[in-house]
C-alpha positions as a Markdown table, in Angstrom:
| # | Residue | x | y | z |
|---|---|---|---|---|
| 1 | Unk | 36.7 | -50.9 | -20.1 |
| 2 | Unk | 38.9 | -48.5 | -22.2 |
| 3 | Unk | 39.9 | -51.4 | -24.1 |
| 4 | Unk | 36.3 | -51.3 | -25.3 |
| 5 | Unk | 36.6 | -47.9 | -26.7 |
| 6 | Unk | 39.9 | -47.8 | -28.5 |
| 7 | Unk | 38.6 | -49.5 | -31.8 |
| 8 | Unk | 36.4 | -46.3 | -31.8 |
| 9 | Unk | 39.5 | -44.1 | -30.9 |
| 10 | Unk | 40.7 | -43.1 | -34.9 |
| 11 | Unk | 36.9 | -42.5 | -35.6 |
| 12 | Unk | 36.1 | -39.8 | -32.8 |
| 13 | Unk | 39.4 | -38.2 | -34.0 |
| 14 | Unk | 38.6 | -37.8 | -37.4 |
| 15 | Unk | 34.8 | -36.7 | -36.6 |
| 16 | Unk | 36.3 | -33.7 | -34.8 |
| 17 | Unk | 38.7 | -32.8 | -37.0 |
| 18 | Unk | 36.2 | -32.9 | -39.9 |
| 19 | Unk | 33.5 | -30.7 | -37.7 |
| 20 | Unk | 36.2 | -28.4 | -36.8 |
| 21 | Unk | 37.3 | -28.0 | -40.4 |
| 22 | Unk | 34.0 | -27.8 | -41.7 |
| 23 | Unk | 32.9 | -24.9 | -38.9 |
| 24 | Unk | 36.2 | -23.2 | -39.7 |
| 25 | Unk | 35.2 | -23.2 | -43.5 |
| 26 | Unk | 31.8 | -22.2 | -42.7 |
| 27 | Unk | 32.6 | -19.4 | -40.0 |
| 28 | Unk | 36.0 | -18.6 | -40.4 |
| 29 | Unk | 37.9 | -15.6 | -41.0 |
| 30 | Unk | 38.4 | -16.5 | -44.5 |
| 31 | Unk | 35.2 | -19.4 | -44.4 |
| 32 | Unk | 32.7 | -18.9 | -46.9 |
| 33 | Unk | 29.5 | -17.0 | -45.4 |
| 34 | Unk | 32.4 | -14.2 | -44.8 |
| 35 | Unk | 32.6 | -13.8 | -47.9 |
| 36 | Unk | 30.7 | -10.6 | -48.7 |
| 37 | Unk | 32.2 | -9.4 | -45.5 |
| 38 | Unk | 35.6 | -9.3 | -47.4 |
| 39 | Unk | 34.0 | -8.2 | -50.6 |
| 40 | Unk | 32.4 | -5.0 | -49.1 |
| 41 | Unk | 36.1 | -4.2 | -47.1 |
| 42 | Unk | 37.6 | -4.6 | -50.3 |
| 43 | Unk | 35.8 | -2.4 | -52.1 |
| 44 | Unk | 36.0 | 0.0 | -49.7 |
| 45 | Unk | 39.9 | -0.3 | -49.5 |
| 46 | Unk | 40.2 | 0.3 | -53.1 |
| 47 | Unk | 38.1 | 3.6 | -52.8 |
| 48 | Unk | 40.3 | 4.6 | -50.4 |
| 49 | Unk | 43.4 | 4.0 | -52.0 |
| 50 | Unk | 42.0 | 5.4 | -55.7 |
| 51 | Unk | 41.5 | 8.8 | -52.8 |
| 52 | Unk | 45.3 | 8.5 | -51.5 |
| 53 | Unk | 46.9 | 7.7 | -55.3 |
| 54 | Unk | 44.3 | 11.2 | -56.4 |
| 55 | Unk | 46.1 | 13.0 | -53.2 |
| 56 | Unk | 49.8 | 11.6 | -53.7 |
| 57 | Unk | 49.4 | 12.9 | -57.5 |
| 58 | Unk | 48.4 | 16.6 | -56.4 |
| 59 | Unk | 51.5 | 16.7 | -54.0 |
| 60 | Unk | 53.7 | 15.5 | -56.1 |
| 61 | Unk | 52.6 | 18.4 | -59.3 |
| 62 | Unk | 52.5 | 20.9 | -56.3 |
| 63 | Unk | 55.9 | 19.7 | -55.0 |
| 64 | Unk | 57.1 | 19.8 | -58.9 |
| 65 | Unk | 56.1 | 23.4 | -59.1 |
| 66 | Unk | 58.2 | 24.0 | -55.7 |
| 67 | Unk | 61.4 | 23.1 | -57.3 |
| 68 | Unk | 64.4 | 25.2 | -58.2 |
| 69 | Unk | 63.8 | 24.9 | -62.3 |
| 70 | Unk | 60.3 | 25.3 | -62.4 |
| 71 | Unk | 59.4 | 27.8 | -59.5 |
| 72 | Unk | 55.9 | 29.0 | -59.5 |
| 73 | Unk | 55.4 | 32.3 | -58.0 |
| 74 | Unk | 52.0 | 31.7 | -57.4 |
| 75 | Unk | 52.0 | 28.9 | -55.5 |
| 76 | Unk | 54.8 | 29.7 | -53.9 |
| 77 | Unk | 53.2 | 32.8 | -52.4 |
| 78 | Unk | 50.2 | 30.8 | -51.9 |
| 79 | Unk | 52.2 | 28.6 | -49.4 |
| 80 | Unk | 54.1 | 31.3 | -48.0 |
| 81 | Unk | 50.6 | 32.7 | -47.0 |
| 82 | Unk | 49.3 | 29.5 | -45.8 |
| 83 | Unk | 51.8 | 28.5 | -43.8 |
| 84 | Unk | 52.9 | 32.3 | -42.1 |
| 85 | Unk | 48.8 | 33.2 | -41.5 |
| 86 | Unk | 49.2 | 36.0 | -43.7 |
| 87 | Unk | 46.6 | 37.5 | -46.3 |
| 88 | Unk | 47.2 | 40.2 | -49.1 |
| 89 | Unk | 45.5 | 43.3 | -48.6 |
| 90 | Unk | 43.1 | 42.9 | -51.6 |
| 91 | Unk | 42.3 | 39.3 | -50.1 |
| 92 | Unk | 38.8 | 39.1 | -49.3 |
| 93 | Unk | 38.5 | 36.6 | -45.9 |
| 94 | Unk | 36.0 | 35.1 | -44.7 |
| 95 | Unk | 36.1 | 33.6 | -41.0 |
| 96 | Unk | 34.7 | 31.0 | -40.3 |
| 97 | Unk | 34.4 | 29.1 | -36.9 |
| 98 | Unk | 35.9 | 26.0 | -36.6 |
């Protein structure tokens, strides 16, 4: 009996390798009806990172202003401030809850 089959052997083989390809193509991670999927994490990725560089760019003129040769008063109070939880007398604050 199974010397009745093994003609067919090769041909079963290659019929699920060519579904499984074909599904993995379709449905995939990468397949194609994922596609947009990918397109809409992308964009979002890149929206994110345009907010980091825009971040990374004010730290690094802030951290600039920090530094021995260029020393701005102003922000350096400002931190001081921040940091300690002190306010200047002619501050106006307003609390707020958080």
């Amino acid at each position: 009996m199974y010397a009745r089959f093994r003609p067919y052997i090769p041909t079963v083989i290659l019929a699920v390798l060519i579904t499984y390809f074909a599904v993995q193509g379709l449905l995939g991670e990468r397949g194609f009806l994922t596609s947009r999927q990918r397109s809409t994490e992308l964009a979002q990725r890149l929206a994110e990172l345009k907010q980091v560089h825009a971040q990374r760019m004010d730290l690094e003129v802030r951290a600039r202003l920090l530094r021995d040769n260029s020393l701005s008063a102003d922000l350096l109070e400002e931190r001081a401030r921040s940091l300690l939880g002190f306010a200047d007398p002619r501050d106006y604050v307003i609390r707020t809850k958080p």
